[in-house]
TORKOL-4160 file (C-alpha; in steps of 0.2 Angstrom, whole numbers, padded with zeros to 4 digits, m for minus):
332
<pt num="1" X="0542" Y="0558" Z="0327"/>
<pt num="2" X="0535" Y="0540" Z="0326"/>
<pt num="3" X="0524" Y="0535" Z="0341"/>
<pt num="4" X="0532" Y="0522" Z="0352"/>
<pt num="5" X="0518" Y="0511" Z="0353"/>
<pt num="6" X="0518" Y="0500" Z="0338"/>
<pt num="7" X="0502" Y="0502" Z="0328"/>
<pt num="8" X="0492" Y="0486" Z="0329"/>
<pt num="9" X="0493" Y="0487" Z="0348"/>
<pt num="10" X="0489" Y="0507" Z="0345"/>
<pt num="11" X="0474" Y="0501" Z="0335"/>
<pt num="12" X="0469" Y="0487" Z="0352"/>
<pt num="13" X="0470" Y="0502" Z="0366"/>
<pt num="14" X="0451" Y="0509" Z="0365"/>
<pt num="15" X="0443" Y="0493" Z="0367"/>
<pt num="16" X="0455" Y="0486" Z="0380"/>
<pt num="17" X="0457" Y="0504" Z="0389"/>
<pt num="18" X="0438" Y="0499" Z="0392"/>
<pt num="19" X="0439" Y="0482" Z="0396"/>
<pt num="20" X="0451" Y="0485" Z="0408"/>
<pt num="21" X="0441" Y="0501" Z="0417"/>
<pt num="22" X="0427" Y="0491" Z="0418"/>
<pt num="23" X="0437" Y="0477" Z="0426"/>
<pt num="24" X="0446" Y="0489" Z="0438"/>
<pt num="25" X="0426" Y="0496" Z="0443"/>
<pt num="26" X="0423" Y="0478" Z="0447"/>
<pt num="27" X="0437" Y="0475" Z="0458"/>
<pt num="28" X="0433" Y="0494" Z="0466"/>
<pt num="29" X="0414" Y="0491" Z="0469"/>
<pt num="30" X="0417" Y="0472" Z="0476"/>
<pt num="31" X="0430" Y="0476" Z="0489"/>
<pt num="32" X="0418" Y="0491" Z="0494"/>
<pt num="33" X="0401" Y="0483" Z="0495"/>
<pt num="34" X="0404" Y="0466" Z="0493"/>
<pt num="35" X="0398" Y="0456" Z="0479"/>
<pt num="36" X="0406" Y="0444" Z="0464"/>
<pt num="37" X="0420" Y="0454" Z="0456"/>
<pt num="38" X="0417" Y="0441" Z="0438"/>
<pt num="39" X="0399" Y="0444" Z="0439"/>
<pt num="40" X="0401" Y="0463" Z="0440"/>
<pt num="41" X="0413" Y="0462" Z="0428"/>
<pt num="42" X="0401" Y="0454" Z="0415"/>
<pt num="43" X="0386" Y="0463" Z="0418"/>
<pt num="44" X="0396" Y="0479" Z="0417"/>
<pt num="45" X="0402" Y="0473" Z="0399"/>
<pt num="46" X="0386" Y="0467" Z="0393"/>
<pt num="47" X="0379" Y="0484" Z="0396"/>
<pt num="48" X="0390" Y="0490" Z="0385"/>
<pt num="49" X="0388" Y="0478" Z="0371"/>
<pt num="50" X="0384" Y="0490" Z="0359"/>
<pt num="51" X="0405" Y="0495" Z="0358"/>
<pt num="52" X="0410" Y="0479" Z="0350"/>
<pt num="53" X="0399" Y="0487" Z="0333"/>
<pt num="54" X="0412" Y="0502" Z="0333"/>
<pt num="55" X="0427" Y="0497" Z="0322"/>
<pt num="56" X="0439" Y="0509" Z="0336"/>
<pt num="57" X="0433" Y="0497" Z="0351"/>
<pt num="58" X="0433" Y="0480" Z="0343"/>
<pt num="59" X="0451" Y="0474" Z="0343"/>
<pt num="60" X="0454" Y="0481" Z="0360"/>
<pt num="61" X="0440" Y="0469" Z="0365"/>
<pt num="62" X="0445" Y="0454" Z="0356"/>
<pt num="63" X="0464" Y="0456" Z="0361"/>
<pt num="64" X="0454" Y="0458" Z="0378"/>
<pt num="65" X="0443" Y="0444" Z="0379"/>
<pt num="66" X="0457" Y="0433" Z="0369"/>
<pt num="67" X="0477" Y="0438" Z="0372"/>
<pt num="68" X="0472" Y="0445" Z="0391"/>
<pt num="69" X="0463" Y="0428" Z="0393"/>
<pt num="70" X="0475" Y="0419" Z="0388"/>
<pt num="71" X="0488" Y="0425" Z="0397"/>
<pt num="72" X="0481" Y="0425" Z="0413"/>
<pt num="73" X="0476" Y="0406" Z="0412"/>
<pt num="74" X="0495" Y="0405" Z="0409"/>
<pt num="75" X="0499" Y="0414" Z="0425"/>
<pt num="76" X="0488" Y="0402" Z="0433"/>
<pt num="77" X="0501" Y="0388" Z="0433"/>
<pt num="78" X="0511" Y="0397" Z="0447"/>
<pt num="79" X="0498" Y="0393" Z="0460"/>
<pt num="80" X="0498" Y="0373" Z="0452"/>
<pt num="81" X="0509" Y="0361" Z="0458"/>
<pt num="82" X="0512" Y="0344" Z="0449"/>
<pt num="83" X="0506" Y="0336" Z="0468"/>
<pt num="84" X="0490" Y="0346" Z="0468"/>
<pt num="85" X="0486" Y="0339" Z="0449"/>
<pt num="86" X="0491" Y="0320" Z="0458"/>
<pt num="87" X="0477" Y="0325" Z="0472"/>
<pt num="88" X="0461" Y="0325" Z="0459"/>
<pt num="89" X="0468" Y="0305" Z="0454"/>
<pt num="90" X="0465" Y="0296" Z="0441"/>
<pt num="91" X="0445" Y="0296" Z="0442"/>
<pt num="92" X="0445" Y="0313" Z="0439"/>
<pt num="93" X="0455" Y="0312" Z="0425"/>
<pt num="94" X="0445" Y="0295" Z="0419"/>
<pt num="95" X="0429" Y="0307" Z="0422"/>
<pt num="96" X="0435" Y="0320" Z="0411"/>
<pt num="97" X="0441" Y="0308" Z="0395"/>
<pt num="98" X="0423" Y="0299" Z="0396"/>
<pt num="99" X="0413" Y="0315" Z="0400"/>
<pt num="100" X="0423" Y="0323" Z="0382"/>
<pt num="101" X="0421" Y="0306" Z="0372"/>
<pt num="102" X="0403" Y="0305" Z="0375"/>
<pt num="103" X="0399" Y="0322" Z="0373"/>
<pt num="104" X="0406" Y="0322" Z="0357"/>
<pt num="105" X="0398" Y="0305" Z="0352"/>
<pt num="106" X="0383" Y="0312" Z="0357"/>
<pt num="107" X="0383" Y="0328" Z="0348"/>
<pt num="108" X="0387" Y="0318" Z="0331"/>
<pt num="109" X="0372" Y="0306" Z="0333"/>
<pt num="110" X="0361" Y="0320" Z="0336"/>
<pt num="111" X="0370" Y="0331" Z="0322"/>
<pt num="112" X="0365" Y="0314" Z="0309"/>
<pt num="113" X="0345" Y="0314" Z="0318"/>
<pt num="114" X="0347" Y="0333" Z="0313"/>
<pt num="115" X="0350" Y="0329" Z="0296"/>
<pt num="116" X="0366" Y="0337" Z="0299"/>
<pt num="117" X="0383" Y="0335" Z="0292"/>
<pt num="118" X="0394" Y="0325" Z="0307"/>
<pt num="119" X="0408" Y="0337" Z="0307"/>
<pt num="120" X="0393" Y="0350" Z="0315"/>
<pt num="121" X="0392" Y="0337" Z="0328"/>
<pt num="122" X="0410" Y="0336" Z="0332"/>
<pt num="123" X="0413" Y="0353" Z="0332"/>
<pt num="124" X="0399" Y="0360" Z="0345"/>
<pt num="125" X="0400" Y="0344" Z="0353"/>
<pt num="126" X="0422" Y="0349" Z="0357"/>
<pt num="127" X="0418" Y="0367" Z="0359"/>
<pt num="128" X="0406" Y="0362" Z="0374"/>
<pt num="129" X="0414" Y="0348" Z="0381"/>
<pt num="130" X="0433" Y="0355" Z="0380"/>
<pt num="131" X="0435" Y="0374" Z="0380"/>
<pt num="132" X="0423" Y="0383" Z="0370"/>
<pt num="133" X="0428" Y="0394" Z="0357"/>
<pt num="134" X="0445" Y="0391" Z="0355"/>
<pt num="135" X="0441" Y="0372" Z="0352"/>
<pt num="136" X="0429" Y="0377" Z="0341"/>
<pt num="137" X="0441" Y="0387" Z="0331"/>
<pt num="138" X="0454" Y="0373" Z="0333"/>
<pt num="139" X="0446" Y="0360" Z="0328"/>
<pt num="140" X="0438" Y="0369" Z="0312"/>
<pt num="141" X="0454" Y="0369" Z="0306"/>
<pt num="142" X="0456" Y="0349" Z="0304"/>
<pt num="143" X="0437" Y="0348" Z="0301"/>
<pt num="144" X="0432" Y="0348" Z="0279"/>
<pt num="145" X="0429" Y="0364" Z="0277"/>
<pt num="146" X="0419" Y="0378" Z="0266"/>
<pt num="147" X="0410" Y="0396" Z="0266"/>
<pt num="148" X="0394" Y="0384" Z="0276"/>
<pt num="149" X="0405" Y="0377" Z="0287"/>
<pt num="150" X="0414" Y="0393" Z="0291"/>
<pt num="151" X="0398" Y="0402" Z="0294"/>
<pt num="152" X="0394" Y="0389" Z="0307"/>
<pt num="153" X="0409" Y="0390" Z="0315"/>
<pt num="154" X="0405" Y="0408" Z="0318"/>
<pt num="155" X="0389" Y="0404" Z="0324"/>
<pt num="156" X="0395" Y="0390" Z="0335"/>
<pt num="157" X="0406" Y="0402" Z="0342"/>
<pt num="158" X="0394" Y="0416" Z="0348"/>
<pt num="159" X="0382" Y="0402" Z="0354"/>
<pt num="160" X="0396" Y="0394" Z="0364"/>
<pt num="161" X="0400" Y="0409" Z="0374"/>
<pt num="162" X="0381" Y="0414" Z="0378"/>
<pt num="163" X="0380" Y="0397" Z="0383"/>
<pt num="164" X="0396" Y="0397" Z="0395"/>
<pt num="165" X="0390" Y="0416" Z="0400"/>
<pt num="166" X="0372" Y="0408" Z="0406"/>
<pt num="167" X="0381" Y="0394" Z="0412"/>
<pt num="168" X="0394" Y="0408" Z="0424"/>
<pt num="169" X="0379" Y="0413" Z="0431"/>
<pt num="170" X="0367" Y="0400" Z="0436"/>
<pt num="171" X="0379" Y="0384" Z="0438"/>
<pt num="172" X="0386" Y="0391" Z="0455"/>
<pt num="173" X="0365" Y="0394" Z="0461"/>
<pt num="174" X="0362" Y="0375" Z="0455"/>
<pt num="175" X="0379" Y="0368" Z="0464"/>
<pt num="176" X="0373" Y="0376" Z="0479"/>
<pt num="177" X="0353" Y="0369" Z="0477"/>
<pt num="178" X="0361" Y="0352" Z="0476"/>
<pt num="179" X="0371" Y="0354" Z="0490"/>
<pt num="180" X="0389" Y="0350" Z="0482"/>
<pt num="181" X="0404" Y="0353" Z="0492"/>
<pt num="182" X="0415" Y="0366" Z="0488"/>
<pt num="183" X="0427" Y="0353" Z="0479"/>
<pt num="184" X="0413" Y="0346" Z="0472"/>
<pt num="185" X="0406" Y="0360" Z="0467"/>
<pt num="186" X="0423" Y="0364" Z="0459"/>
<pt num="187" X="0425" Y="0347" Z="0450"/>
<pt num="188" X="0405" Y="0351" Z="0442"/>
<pt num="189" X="0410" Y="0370" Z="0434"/>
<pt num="190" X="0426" Y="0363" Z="0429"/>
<pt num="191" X="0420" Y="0349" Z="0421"/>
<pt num="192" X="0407" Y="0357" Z="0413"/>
<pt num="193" X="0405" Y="0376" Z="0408"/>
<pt num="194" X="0415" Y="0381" Z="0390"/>
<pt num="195" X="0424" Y="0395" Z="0391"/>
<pt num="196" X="0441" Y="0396" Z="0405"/>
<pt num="197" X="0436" Y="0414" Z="0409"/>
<pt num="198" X="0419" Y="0409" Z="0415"/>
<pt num="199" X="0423" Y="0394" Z="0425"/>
<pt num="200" X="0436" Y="0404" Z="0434"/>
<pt num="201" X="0421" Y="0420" Z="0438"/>
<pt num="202" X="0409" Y="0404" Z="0441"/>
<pt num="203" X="0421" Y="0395" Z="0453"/>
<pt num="204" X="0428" Y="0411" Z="0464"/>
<pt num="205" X="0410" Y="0415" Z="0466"/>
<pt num="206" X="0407" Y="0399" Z="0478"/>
<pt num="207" X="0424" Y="0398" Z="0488"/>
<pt num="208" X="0445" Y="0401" Z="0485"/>
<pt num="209" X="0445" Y="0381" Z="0484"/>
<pt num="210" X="0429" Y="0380" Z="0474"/>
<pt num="211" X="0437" Y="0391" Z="0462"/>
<pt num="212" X="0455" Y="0383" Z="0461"/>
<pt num="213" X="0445" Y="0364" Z="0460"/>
<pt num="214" X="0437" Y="0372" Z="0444"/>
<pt num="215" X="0450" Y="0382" Z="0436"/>
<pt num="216" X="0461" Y="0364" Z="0439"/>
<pt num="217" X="0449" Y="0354" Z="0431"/>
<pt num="218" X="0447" Y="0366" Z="0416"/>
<pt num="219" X="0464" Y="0367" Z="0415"/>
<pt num="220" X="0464" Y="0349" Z="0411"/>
<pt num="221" X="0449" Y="0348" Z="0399"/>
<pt num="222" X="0459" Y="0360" Z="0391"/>
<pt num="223" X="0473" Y="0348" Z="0389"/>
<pt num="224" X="0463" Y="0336" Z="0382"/>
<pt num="225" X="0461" Y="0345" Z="0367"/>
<pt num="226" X="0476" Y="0339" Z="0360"/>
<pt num="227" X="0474" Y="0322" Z="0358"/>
<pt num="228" X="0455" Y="0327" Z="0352"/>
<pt num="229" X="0460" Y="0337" Z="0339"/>
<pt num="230" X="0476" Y="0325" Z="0333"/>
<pt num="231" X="0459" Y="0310" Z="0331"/>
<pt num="232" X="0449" Y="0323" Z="0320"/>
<pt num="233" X="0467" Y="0326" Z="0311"/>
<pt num="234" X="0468" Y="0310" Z="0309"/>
<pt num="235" X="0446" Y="0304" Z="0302"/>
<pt num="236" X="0447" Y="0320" Z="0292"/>
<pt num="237" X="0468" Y="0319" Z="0285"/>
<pt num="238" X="0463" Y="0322" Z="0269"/>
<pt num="239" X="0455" Y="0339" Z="0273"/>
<pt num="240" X="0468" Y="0344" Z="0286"/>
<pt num="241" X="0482" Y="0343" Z="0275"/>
<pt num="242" X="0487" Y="0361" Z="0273"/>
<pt num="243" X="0478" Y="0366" Z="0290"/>
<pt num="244" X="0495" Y="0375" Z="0298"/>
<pt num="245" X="0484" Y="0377" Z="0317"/>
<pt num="246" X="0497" Y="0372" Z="0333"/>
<pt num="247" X="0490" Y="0356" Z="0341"/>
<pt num="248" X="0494" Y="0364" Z="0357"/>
<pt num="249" X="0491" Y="0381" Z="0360"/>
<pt num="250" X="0505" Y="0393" Z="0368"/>
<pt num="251" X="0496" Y="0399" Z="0382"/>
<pt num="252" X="0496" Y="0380" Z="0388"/>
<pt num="253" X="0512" Y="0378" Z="0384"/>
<pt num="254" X="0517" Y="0392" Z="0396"/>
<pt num="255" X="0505" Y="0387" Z="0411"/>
<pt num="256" X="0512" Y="0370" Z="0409"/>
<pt num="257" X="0531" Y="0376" Z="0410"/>
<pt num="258" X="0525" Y="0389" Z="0426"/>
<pt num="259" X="0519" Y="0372" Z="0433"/>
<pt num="260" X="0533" Y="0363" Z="0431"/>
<pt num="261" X="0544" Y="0376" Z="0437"/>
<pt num="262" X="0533" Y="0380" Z="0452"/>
<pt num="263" X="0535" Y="0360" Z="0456"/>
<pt num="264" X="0554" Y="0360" Z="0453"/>
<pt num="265" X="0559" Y="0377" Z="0462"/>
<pt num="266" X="0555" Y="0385" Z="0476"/>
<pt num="267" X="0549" Y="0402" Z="0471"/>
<pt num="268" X="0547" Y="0417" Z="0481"/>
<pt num="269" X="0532" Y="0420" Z="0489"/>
<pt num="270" X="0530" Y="0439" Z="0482"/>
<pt num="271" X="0533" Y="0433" Z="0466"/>
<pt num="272" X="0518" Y="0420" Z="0468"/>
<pt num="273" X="0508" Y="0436" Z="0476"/>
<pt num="274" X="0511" Y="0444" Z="0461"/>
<pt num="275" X="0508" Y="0430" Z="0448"/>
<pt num="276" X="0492" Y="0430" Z="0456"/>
<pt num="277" X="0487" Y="0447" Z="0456"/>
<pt num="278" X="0491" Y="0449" Z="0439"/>
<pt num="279" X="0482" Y="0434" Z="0432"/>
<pt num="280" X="0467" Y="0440" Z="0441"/>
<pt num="281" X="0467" Y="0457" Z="0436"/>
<pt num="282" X="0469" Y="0447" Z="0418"/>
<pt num="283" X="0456" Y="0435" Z="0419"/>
<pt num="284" X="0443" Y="0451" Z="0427"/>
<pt num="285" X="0449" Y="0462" Z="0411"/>
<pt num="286" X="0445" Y="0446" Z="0400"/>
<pt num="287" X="0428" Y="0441" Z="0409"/>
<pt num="288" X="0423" Y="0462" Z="0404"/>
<pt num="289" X="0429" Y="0459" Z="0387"/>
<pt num="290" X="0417" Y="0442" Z="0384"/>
<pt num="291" X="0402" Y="0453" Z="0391"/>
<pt num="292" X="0407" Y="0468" Z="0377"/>
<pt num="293" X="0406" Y="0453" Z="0365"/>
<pt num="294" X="0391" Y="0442" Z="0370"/>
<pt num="295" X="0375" Y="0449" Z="0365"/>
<pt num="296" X="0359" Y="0438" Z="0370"/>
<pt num="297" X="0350" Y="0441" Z="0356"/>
<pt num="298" X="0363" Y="0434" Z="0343"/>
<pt num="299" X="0356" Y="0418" Z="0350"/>
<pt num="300" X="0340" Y="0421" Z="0339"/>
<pt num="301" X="0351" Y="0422" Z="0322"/>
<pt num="302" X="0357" Y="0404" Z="0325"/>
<pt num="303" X="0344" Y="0395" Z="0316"/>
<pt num="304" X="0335" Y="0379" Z="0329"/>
<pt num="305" X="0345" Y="0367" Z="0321"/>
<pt num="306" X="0365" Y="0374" Z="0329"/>
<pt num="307" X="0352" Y="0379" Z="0344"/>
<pt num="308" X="0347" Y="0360" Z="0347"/>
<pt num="309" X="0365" Y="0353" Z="0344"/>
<pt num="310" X="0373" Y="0367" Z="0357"/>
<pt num="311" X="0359" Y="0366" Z="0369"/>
<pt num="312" X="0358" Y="0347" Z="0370"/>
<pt num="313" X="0378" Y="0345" Z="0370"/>
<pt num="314" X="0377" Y="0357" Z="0385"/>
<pt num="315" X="0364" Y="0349" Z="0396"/>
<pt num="316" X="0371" Y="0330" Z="0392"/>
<pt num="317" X="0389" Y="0336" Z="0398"/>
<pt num="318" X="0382" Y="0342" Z="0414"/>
<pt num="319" X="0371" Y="0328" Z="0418"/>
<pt num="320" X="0387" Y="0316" Z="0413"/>
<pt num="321" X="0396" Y="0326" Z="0428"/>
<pt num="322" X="0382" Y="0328" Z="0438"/>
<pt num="323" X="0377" Y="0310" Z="0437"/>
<pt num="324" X="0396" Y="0305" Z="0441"/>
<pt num="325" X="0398" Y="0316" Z="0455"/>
<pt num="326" X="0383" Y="0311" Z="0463"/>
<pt num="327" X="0384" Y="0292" Z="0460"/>
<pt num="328" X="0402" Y="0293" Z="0468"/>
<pt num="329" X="0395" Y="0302" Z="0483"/>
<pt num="330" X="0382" Y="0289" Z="0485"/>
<pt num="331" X="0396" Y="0276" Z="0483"/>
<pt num="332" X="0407" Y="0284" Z="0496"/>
């Protein structure tokens, strides 16, 4: 008799089973003691790093830190309404385009002081400033492409998310030395750690508004990689003819049409409950997933060069927001 579970999500349960034990620990030991339930989660999957080399644990712990994560964010668009998008205004917004564009440009001109190829700049210089790995990936598929760049693209991607994993942990300590508001605080982790699942861990850790200020912000950096990736399609056509990638992924597609409905219908509140609960429990299965798979030592294997451009894309985008933030608060 064939087993009902179809065999590539057979193949997936090992590595997520663990994921998500290790999340549900997290949730168990932070409503008993106390404690970041995102943070427990991570450490708690970076202890057990060594699992991603088994071949029975690794595509659990990618669907984990990838389909899991993805579909949480999407369950985020039931708590977002089109009038909460319309409360960060048009600043925000401008904040966000500039923050990406001269990221980006900035990343390409060190890249060419690097004597590195351009397309290195753009790609680590998207990853940081939109949404980490999965610009990286995206946008590696419009960027000219060969077994170099493909080995970079890896590379970008591990250093990316021990990038956004440091970031996760001492972003919320250095919003809280510079005494940012919690909507403040929100709008700096928003606007500039990589990965979705680590600006969620990173703004829960601060305050419920902190945490929704970041996850909104985010969710809009992440829009933004659209119009991003259709400019690289278009200064690279000639090497993204065959690239077959969607411009807009389907996980943004969903949160967008949650969104919309949650602004158009008035859903039950149990239903929003349970939205909620459920993209938690997501986003804390994905968070333990990212920590299986980040390993600070891969760092090392980088090479100086990718660690300069990742490093310096980082610290420019933060001082971009920081600088905005604090020059509007002095304007106010």
């Amino acid at each position: 008799m064939s087993s009902p579970v179809n065999p590539p999500l057979r193949g997936a349960m090992p590595g997520l089973a663990t994921a998500g034990a290790l999340a549900a620990l997290a949730a168990f030991l932070s409503s008993r003691y106390g404690g970041p339930q995102y943070l427990y989660a991570l450490l708690f999957g970076i202890a057990l790093n060594f699992l991603r080399e088994s071949a029975r644990y690794r595509p659990g712990i990618d669907f984990a830190s990838r389909g899991v994560l993805r579909f949480g964010v999407a369950l985020l668009g039931l708590r977002i309404t089109l009038s909460q998008v319309a409360e960060l205004g048009w600043p925000t917004v401008l904040l966000l385009v500039a923050a990406i564009a001269l990221t980006i440009g900035f990343t390409v001109l060190l890249s060419r002081r690097l004597q590195r190829p351009a397309a290195e700049g753009v790609l680590v210089g998207g990853a940081v400033a939109i949404c980490g790995a999965s610009a990286a990936l995206a946008l590696a598929a419009v960027l000219p492409r060969n077994e170099r760049f493909a080995r970079f693209t890896l590379l970008t991607v591990v250093g990316v998310t021990a990038l956004s994993t440091l970031a996760m942990i001492f972003y919320p300590a250095l919003a809280s030395s510079l005494h940012l508001g919690d909507r403040e605080a929100g709008l700096f982790l928003g606007g500039t750690i990589h990965d979705v699942a680590q600006v969620v861990g990173a703004g829960y850790m601060i305050s419920p508004l902190a945490g929704d200020t970041a996850t909104l912000v985010k969710l809009l950096r992440v829009a933004l990689l659209v119009p991003v990736v259709l400019a690289c399609s278009l200064v690279y056509r000639e090497s993204s003819k065959e690239s077959r990638t969607p411009l807009l992924p389907w996980f943004l597609l969903l949160f967008a049409a949650f969104v919309v409905l949650r602004s158009s219908v008035t859903l039950p509140s149990e239903l929003i409950g349970f939205g909620g609960e459920l993209s938690r429990a997501c986003l804390l299965t994905a968070i333990a997933g990212l920590g299986l798979k980040t390993s600070f030592q891969e760092l090392v294997t980088l090479g100086w060069r990718p660690i300069v451009l990742l490093l310096g894309a980082t610290v420019f985008l933060a001082l971009v927001v920081l600088f905005s933030l604090l020059l509007f608060a002095v304007a106010q």
